[in-house]
VOSEVO-91360 format. One record per residue (C-alpha): residue in one letter; x, y, z. Coordinates in steps of 0.1 Angstrom, whole numbers, padded with zeros to 4 digits, always signed. Layout:
N
aXYZ...
This chain:
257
x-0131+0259-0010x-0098+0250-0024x-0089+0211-0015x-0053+0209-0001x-0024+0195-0026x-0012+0164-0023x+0016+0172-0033x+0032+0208-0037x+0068+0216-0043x+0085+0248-0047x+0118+0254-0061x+0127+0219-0050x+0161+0204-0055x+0182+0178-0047x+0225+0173-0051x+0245+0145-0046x+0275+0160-0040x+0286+0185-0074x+0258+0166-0091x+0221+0177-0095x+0191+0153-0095x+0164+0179-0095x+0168+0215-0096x+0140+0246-0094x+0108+0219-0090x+0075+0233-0088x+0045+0212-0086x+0008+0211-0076x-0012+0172-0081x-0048+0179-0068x-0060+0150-0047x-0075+0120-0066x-0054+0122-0095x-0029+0089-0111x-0003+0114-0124x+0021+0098-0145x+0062+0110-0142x+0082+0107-0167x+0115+0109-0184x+0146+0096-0194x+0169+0075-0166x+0188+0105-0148x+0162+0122-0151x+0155+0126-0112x+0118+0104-0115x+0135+0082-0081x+0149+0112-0064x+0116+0128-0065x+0097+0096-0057x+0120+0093-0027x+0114+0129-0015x+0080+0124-0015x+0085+0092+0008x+0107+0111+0030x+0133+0086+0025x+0157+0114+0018x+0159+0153+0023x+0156+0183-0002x+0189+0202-0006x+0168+0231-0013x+0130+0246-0014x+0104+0231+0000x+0080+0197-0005x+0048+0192+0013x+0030+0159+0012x-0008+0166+0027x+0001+0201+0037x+0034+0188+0059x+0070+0179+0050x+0072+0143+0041x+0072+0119+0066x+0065+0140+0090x+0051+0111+0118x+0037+0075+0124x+0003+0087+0112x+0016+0106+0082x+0037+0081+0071x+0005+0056+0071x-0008+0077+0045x+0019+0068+0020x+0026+0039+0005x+0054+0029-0017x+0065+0004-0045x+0100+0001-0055x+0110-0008-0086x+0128-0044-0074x+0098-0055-0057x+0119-0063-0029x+0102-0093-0002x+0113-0113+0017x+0124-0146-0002x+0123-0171+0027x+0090-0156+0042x+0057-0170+0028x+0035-0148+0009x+0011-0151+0045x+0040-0143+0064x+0045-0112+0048x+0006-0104+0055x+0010-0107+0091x+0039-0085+0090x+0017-0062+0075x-0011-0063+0095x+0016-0059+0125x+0033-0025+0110x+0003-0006+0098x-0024+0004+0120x-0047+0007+0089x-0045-0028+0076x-0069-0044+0053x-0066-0080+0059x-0099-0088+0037x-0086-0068+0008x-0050-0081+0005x-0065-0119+0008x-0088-0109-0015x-0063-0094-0041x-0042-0118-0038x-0068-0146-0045x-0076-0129-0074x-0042-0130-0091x-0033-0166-0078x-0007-0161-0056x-0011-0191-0028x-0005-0182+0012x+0016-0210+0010x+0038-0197-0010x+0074-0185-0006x+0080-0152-0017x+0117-0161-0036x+0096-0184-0059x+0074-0163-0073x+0073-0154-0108x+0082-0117-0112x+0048-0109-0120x+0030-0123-0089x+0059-0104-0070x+0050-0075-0080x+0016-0083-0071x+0021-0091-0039x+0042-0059-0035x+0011-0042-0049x-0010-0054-0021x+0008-0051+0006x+0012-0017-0004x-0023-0009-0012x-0035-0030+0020x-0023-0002+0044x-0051+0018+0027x-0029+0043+0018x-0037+0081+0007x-0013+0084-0014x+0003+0054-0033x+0039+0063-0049x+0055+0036-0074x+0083+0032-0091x+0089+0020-0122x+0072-0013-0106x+0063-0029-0140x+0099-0020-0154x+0112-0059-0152x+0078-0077-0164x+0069-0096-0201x+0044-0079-0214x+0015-0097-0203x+0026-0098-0164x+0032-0056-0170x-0001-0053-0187x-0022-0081-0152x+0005-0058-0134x-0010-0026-0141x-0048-0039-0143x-0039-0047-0111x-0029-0008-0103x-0057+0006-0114x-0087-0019-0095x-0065-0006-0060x-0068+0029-0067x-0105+0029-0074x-0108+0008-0049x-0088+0031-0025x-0100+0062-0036x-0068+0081-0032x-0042+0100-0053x-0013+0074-0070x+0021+0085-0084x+0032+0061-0110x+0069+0063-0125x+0076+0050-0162x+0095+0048-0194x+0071+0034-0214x+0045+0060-0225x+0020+0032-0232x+0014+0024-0190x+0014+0062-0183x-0013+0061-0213x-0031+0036-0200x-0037+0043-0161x-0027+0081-0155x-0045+0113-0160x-0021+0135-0145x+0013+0146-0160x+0048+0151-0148x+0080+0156-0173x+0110+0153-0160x+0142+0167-0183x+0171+0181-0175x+0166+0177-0138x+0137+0203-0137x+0099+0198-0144x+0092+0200-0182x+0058+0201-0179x+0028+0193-0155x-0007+0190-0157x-0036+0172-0162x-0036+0151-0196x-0069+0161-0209x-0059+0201-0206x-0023+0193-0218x-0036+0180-0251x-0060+0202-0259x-0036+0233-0253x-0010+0219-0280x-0015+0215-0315x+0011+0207-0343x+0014+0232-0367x+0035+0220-0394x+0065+0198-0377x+0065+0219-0346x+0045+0212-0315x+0033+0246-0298x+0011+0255-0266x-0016+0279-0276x-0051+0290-0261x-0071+0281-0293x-0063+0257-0322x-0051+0276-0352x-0055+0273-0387x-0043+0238-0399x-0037+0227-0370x-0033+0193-0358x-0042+0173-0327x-0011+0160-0308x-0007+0123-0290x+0009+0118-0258x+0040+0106-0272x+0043+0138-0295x+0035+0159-0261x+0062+0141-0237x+0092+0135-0270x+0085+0175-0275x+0099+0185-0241x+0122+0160-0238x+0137+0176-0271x+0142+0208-0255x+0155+0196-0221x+0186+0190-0239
């Protein structure tokens, strides 16, 4: 028996006026996968993160989040949560006022997890959310989002702003929730090296359409570079060479031009 997608998408699209963000998207992310979306800015990563949330409509074909359209209710929408790329809080509120407004808004609230989490990276109750670092901001995003117990945790670009070490405690972080949550995360990036790290699930965006989409194990292994030219084929052949995830992503990228 076939598992429902978490996310399926046919011929989806999205225009701002004369301008198109996506155009002829078709996807399928199994459920318990950290897929990875990537792609140059204007690519459409937020418009399709914001789809998914609901927070804005397709133009044309269809999205289903969980088998439904996105955002479909109270109870779906407490299936989803979401990171923004700002982090936004609010700066005058202390860090355990914004847990109680958690715990008010979501009827699945882990109050022992996001004390817990937060313990763990330092971030006092006490504290005002405007004087946090950037890294413990993102933190506390993190765990406010991952304290609804969500099904399906959507981010984007979250680490984007962070030094390196807060980006690398950052996405650490990331992946201890999902285990921990046992659900299906959507991460946005530019930088290769997070996607690398945490995801094993693939989404190119180029052009406005997908590039390519998969899982990263079965991605690699169908492409091979044979001489300077990256090619998808069934079996290795002769003198081939194994390809990274950078030569995978920069190869579609190429030709989304």
């Amino acid at each position: 028996m076939t598992s429902t997608p978490v996310l399926e998408a046919d011929g989806l699209g999205k225009r701002y006026g004369r301008r198109t963000a996506l155009a002829d998207c078709d996807l399928h992310v199994p459920p318990g996968r950290i897929v990875g979306l990537v792609g140059p800015n204007g690519a459409g990563k937020s418009t399709l993160l914001q789809l998914v949330c609901g927070l804005i409509a397709p133009s044309s074909g269809t999205l289903r989040v969980f088998g439904t359209r996105p955002a479909a209710d109270a109870r779906h929408l407490a299936r989803v949560g979401f990171v923004a790329q700002d982090a936004p809080v609010y700066r005058d509120l202390t860090v355990a006022d914004h847990l109680r407004l958690g715990a008010r808004l979501n009827p699945r609230w882990d109050a022992p997890l996001a004390r817990r989490r937060l313990a763990e990276a330092g971030v006092a109750s006490d504290q005002k959310a405007g004087r946090l670092s950037g890294g413990q901001r993102a933190g506390l995003v993190l765990t406010l989002a991952a304290a609804k117990r969500p099904e399906l945790l959507v981010l984007d670009e979250p680490a984007a702003a962070l030094d390196p070490l807060a980006r690398s405690e950052f996405l650490q972080n990331l992946r201890e929730s999902i285990a921990e949550l046992g659900g299906t995360a959507v991460l946005s990036s530019h930088l290769l090296s997070d996607v690398e790290r945490v995801c094993d699930h693939l989404i190119v965006l180029g052009g406005a359409r997908v590039q390519i989409a998969g899982d990263v194990q079965d991605l690699l292994a169908a492409h091979h570079r044979v001489g300077g030219t990256i090619v998808r084929t069934s079996s290795p052949p002769p003198g081939a060479l194994p390809v990274t995830l950078e030569d995978l992503v920069l190869s579609y990228l190429g030709g989304a031009r």
